[in-house]
Structure formats: structure tokens, C-alpha cells
GUDRENTOR-228699 format. One line per 5 residues: number of its first residue (from 1); their letters; for each residue x, y, z of N, C-alpha, C. Coordinates in nm, 4 decimals. Example, Ala and Ser with C-alpha at 12.3 -4.5 7.8 and 13.67 -1.06 7.14 Angstrom:
<sites>
1) AS) 1.3190,-0.5690,0.7800,1.2300,-0.4500,0.7800,1.3200,-0.3300,0.7800 | 1.2850,-0.2250,0.7080,1.3670,-0.1060,0.7140,1.2900,0.0030,0.7870 $
</sites>
This chain:
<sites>
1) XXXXX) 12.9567,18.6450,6.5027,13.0385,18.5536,6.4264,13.0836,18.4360,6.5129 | 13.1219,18.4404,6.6297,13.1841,18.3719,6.7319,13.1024,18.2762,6.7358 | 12.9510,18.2893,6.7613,12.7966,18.2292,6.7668,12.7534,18.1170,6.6902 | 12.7898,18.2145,6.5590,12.8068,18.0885,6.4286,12.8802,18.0208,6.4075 | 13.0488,18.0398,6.4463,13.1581,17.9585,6.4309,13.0880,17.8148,6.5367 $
6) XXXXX) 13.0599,17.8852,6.6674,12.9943,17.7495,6.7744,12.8955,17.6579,6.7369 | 12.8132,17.7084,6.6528,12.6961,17.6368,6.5795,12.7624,17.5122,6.5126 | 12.8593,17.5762,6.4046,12.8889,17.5330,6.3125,13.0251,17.4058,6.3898 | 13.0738,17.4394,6.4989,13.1214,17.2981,6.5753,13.0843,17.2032,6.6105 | 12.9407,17.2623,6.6576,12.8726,17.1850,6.7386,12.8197,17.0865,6.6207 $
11) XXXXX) 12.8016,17.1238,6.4765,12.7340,17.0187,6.4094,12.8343,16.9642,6.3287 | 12.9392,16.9604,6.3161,13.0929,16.9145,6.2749,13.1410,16.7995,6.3490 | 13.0905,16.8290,6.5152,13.1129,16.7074,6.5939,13.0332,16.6320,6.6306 | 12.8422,16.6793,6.5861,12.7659,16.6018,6.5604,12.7813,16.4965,6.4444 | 12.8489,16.5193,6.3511,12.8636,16.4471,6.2638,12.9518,16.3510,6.2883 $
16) XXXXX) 13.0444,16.3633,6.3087,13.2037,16.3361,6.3571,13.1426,16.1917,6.4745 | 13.0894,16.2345,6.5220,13.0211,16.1038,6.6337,12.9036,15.9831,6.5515 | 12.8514,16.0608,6.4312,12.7914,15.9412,6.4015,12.8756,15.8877,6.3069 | 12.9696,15.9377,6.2117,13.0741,15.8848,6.1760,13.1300,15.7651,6.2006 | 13.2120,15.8211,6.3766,13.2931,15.7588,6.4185,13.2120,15.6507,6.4463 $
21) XXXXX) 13.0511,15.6074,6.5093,12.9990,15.4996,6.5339,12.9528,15.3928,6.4345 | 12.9381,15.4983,6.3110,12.9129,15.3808,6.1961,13.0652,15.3050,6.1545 | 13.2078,15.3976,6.2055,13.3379,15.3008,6.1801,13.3006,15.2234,6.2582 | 13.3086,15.2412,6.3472,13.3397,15.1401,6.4911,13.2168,15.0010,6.4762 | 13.1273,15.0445,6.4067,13.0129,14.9029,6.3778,13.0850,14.8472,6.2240 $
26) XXXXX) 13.1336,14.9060,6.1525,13.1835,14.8196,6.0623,13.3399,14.7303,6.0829 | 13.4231,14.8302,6.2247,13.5438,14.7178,6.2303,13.4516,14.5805,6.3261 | 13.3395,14.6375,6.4145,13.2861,14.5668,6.4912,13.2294,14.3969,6.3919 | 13.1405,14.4906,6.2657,13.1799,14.3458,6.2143,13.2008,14.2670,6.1207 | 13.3548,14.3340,6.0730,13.4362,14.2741,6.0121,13.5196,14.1793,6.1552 $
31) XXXXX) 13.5061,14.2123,6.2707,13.5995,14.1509,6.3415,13.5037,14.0268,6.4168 | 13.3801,14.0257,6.3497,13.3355,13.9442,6.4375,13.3374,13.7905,6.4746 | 13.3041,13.7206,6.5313,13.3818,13.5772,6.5766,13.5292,13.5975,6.6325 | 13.6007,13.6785,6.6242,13.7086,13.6980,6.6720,13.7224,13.7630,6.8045 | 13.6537,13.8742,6.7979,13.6494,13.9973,6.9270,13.4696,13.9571,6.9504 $
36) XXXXX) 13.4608,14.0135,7.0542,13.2831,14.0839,7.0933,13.3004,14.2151,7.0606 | 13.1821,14.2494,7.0453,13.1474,14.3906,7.0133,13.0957,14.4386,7.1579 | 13.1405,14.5190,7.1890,13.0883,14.6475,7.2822,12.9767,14.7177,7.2298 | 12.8850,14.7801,7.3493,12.7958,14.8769,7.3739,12.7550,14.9432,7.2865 | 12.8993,15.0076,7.1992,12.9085,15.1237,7.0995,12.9554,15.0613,6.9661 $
41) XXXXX) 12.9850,14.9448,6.9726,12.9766,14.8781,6.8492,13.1377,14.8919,6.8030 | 13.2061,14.8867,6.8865,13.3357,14.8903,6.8261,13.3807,14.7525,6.8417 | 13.4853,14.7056,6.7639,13.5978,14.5576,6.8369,13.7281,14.6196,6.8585 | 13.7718,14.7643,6.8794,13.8844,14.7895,6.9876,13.8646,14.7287,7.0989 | 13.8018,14.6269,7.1253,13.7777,14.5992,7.2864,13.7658,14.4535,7.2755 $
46) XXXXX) 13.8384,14.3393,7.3712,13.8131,14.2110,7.3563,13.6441,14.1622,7.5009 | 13.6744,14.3227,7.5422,13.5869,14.2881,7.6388,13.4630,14.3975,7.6031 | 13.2934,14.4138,7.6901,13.2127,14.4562,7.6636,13.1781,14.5879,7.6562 | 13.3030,14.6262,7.7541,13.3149,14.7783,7.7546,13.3875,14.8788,7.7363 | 13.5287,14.7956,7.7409,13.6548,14.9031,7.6993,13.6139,15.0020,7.5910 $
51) XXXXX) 13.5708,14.9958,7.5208,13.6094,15.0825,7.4246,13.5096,15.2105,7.4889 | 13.4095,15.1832,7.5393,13.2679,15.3350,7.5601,13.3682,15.4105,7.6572 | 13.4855,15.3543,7.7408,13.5394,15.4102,7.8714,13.6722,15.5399,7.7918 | 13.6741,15.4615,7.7032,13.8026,15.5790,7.6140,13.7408,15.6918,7.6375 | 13.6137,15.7218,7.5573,13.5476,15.8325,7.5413,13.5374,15.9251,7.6630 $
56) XXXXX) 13.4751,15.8482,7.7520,13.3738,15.9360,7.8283,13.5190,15.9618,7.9408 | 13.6319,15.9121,7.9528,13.7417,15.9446,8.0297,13.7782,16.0907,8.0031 | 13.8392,16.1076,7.8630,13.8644,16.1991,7.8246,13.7844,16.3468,7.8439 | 13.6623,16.3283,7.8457,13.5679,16.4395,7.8791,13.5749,16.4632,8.0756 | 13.5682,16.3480,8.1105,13.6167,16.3554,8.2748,13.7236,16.4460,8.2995 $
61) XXXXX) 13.8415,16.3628,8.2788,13.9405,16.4353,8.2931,14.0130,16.5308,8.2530 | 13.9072,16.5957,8.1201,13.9782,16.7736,8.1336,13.8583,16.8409,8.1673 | 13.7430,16.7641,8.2320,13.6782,16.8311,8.2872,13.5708,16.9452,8.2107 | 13.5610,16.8656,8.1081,13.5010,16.9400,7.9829,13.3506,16.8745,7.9638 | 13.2787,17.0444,8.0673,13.1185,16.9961,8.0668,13.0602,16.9409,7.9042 $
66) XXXXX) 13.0847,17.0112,7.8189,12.9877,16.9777,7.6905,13.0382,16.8046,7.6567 | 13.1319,16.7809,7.6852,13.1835,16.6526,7.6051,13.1465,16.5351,7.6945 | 13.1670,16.5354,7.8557,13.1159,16.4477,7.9243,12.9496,16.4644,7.9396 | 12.8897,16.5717,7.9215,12.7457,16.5953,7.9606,12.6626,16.5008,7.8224 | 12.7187,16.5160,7.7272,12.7075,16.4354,7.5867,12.7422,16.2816,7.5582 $
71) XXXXX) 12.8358,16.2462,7.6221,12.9299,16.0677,7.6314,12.7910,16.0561,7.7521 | 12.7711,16.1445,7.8526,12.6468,16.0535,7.9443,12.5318,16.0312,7.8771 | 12.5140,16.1046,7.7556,12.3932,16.0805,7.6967,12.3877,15.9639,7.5941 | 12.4887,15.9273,7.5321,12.5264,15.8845,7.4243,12.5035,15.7463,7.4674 | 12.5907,15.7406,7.6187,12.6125,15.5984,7.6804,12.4795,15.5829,7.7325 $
76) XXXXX) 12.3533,15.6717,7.7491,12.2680,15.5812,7.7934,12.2182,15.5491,7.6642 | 12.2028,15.6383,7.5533,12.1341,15.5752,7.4064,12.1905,15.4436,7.4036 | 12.3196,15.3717,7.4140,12.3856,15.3048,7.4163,12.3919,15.1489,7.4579 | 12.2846,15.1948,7.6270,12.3100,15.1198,7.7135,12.3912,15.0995,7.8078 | 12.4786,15.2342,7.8117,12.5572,15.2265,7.9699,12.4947,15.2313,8.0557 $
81) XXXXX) 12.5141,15.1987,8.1846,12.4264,15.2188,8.2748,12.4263,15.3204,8.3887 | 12.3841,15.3800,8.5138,12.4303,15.4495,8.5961,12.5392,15.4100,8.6409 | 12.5071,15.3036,8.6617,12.6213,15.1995,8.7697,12.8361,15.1969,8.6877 | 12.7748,15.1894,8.5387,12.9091,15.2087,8.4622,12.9243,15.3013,8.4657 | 12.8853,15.4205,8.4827,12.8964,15.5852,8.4868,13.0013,15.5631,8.6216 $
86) XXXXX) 12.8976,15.5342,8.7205,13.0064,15.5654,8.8364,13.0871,15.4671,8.8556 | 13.1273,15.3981,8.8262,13.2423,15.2820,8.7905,13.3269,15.3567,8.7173 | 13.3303,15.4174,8.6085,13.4283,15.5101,8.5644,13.4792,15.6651,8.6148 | 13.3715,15.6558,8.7036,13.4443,15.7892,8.7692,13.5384,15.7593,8.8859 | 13.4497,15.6250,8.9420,13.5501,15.5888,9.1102,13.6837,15.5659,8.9860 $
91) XXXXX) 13.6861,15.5110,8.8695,13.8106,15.4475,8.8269,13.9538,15.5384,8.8464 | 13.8620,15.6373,8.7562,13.9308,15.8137,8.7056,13.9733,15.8486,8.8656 | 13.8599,15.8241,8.9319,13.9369,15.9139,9.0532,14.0471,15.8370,9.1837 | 14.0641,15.6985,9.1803,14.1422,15.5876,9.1863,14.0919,15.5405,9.2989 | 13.9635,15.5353,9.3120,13.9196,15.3742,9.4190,13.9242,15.2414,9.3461 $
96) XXXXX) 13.9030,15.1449,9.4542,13.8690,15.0668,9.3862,13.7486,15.0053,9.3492 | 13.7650,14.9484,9.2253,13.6449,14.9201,9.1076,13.6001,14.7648,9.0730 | 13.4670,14.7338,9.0726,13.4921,14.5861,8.9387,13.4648,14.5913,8.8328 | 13.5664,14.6786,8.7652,13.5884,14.7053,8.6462,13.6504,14.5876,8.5672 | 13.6202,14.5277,8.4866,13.7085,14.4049,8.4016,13.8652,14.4848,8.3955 $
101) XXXXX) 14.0047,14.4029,8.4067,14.1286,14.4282,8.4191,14.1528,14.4853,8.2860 | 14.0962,14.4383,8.1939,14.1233,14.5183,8.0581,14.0510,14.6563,8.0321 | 13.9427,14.6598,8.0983,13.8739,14.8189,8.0858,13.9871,14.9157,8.2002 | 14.0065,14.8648,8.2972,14.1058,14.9587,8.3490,14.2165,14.9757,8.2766 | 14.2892,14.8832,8.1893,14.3718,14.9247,8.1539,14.4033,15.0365,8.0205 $
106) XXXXX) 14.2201,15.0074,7.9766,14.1734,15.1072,7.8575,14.1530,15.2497,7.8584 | 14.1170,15.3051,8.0306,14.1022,15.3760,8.0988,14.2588,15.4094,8.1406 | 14.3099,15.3371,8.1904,14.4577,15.4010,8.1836,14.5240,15.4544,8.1032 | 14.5145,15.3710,7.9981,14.6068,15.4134,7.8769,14.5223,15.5677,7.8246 | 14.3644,15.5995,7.8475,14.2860,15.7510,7.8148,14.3810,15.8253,7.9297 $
111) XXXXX) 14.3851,15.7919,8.0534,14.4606,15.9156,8.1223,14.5699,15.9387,8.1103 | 14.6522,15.8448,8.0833,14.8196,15.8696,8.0342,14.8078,15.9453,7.8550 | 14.7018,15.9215,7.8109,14.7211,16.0633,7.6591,14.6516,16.1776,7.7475 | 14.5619,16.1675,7.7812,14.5278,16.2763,7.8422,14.6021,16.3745,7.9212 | 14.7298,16.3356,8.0493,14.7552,16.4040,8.0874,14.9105,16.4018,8.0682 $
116) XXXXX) 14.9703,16.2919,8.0103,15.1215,16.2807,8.0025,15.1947,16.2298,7.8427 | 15.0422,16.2517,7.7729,15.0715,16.3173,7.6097,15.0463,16.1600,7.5799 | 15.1503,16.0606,7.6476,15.1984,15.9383,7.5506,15.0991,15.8125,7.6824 | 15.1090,15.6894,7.5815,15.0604,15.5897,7.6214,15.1887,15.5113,7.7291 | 15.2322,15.4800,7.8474,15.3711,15.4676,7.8655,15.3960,15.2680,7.7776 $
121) XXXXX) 15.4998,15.2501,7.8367,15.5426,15.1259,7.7642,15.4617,15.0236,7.8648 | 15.4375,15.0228,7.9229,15.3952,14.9066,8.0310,15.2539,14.9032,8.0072 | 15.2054,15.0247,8.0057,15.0345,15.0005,7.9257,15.0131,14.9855,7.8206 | 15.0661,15.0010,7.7377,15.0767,14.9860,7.5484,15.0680,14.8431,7.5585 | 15.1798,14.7466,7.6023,15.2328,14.6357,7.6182,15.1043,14.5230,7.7095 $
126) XXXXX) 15.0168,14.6095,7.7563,14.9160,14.5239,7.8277,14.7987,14.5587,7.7112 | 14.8018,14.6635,7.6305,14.7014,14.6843,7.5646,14.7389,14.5464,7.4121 | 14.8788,14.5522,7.3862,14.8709,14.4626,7.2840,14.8449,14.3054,7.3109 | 14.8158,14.2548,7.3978,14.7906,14.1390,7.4826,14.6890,14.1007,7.4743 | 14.6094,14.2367,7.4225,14.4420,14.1784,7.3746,14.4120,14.2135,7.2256 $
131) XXXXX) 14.4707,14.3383,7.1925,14.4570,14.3799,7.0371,14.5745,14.3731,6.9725 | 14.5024,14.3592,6.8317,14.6615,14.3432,6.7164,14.6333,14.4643,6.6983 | 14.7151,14.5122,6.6227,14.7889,14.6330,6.5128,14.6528,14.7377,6.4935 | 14.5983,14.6587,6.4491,14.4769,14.7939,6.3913,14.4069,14.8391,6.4748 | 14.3805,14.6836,6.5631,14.2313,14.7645,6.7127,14.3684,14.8795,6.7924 $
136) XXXXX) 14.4815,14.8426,6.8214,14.5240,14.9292,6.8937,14.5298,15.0659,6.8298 | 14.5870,15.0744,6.7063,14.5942,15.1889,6.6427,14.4323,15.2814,6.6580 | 14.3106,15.2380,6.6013,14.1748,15.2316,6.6340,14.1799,15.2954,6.7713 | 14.2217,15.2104,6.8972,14.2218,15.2459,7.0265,14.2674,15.4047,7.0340 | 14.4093,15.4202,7.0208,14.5294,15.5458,7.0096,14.4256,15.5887,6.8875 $
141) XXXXX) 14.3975,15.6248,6.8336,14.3951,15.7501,6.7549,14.2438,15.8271,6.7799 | 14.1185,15.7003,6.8508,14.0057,15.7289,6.9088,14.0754,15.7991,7.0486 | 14.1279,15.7801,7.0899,14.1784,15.8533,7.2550,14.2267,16.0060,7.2211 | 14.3314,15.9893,7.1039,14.3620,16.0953,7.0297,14.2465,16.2028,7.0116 | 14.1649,16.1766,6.9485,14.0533,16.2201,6.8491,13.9637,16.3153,6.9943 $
146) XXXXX) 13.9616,16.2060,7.1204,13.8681,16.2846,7.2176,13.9618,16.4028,7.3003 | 14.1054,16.3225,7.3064,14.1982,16.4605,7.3508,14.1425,16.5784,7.2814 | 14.1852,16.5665,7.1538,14.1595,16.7186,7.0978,13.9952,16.7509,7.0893 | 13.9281,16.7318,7.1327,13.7693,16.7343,7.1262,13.7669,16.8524,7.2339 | 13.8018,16.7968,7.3469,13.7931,16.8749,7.4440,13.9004,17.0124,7.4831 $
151) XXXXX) 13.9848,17.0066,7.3568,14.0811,17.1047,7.3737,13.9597,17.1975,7.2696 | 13.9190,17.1321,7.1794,13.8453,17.2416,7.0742,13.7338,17.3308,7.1252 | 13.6788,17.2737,7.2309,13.5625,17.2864,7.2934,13.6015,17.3588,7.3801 | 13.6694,17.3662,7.4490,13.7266,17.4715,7.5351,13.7936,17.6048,7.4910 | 13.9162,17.5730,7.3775,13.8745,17.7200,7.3525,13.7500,17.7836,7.2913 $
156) XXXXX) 13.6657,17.7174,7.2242,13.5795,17.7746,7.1663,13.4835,17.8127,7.2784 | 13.5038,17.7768,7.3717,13.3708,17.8145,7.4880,13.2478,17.7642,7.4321 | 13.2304,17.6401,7.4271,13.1160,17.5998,7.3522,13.0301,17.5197,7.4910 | 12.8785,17.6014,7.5035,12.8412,17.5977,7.5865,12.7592,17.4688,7.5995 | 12.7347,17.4062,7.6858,12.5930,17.2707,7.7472,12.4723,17.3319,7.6962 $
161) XXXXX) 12.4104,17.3090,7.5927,12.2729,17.3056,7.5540,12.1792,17.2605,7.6912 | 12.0605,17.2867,7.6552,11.9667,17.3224,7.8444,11.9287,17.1518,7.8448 | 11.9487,17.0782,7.7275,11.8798,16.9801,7.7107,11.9587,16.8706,7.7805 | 12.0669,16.9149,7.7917,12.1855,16.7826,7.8173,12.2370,16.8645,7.9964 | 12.2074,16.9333,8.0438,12.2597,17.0091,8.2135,12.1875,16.8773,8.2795 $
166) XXXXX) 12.0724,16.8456,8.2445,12.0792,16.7117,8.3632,12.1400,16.6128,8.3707 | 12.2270,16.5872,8.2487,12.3271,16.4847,8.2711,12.4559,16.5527,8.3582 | 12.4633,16.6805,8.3693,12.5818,16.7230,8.4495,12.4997,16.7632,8.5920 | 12.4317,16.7457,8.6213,12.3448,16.7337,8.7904,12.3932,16.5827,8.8018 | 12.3223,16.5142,8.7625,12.3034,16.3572,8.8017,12.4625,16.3293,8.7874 $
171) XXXXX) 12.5464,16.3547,8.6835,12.6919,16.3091,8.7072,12.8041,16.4317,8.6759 | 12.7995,16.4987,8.8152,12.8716,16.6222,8.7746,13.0476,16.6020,8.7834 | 13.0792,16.6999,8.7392,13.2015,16.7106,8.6943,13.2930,16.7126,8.8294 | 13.3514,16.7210,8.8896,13.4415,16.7794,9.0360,13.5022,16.9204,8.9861 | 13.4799,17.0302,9.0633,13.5420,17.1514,9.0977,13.6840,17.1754,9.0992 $
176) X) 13.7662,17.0527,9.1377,13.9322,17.1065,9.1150,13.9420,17.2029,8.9835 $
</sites>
């Protein structure tokens, strides 16, 4: 039963991802001339990449093989590159980066839900500086959405399919 419940996640959040990419191409362009569209087709982002970094943070930092082994795959369907892979990990792990000032701060605001629940006031306040009302909301509730991804996935023990382990060789997780 356990087996089937995992099946049956695994294609709940298969769905759930093409979903979320066909939203993210329709705010992409309804917003267009206004914002650029990113990688993944969202306009939460005034810049080219903020928005792919929400995702694949969240799977980093709880350290949740199925969800980052999957965002590496997604982002190369995508067009991320190696080089943005490890640009978001030096980010996550706090070297320094040439990350555009707004993708770090997109990346900030994923580790402050991630590990201290809330967005604080000083990053919210840099995030509204580039988005109105809806991309931020869009922003917060996509950050939201991957928090609990990786909480679901973990208890469920939902394992790395054999197909996707070379994305966790080539960009593995850290052991802490």
C-alpha cells in the first residue's frame, strides 16, 4: 500500500509541475513588455533567473534528494546551465557569487521560508522594489508550495528513480 500511495505522489507532483509551468507561462505573458520572462517562463522575476533559483533552493536546503535531483533535470530541460547550478549552490552555501543582486535576494528570501518559516522585513521590502502585489504573492506562495514538497517527500520516503541518481553524482547534495 505504502508503494502505491508513492506512485500515486510521484504522479500528483508530476502533474503539479506541469501545472505550475503552464501558470508561470501564462503570468509570463500576460506580463509581457513589462517584466522579461525567465528560463521557466515565469514574470515573478524582473531578471532572467530569479524565479528557476526559488525552486531548486528549496530542494538544496532540506536536502531533499528526489526534489533537487529533479529541479537539476528540469533546469537543464530548461536551459540552466552547469555553471547556474553551481552558482546556486556557492550562493546557498555563502561564497561569493555573480549572481544578479535580485537573484540573491530571491534566493534569500527561499532560505528565510525555508529555515525561519517567514520572509524577514528587509527582504520582502527588497523583493517589492522589483515586483507588485501579485508577482510577489506568485513569488511567496511558489517558495511556499516547494517548502512543503520536500516536507511531503520526506515523510513519504519517496525514493530517486535510477534515471535521475546522475543528477545527484554530478551535483550532490552535502552530508551535514
Amino acid at each position: 500500500m505504502f508503494r502505491t500511495l508513492r506512485r500515486t505522489i510521484r504522479i500528483c507532483l508530476s502533474v503539479r509541475s506541469i501545472c505550475s509551468v503552464r501558470w508561470h507561462i501564462a503570468l509570463a505573458r500576460r506580463a509581457a513588455g513589462a517584466r522579461s520572462a525567465t528560463t521557466f517562463g515565469t514574470a515573478a522575476s524582473s531578471t532572467r533567473g530569479s524565479a528557476k533559483w526559488r525552486s531548486f533552493r528549496s530542494g538544496y536546503l532540506a536536502r531533499a534528494a528526489y526534489e533537487w535531483s529533479h529541479h537539476v533535470k528540469i533546469g537543464h530541460d530548461f536551459g540552466v546551465s552547469d555553471d547556474d547550478i553551481r552558482a546556486i549552490i556557492a550562493e546557498t552555501e555563502g561564497h561569493a557569487t555573480t549572481l544578479d543582486p535580485f537573484d540573491k535576494t530571491v534566493l534569500k528570501a527561499a532560505r528565510e521560508m525555508a529555515s525561519e518559516l517567514a520572509i524577514t522585513d528587509a527582504t520582502f521590502a527588497a523583493l517589492q522594489e522589483k515586483l507588485d502585489t501579485e508577482l510577489l504573492t506568485d513569488l511567496v506562495l511558489t517558495i511556499a508550495f516547494y517548502c512543503a514538497v520536500v516536507r511531503v517527500l520526506a515523510t513519504m520516503q519517496i525514493d530517486v528513480e535510477d534515471d535521475y541518481l546522475p543528477y545527484l553524482k554530478q551535483f550532490p547534495l552535502p552530508k551535514d
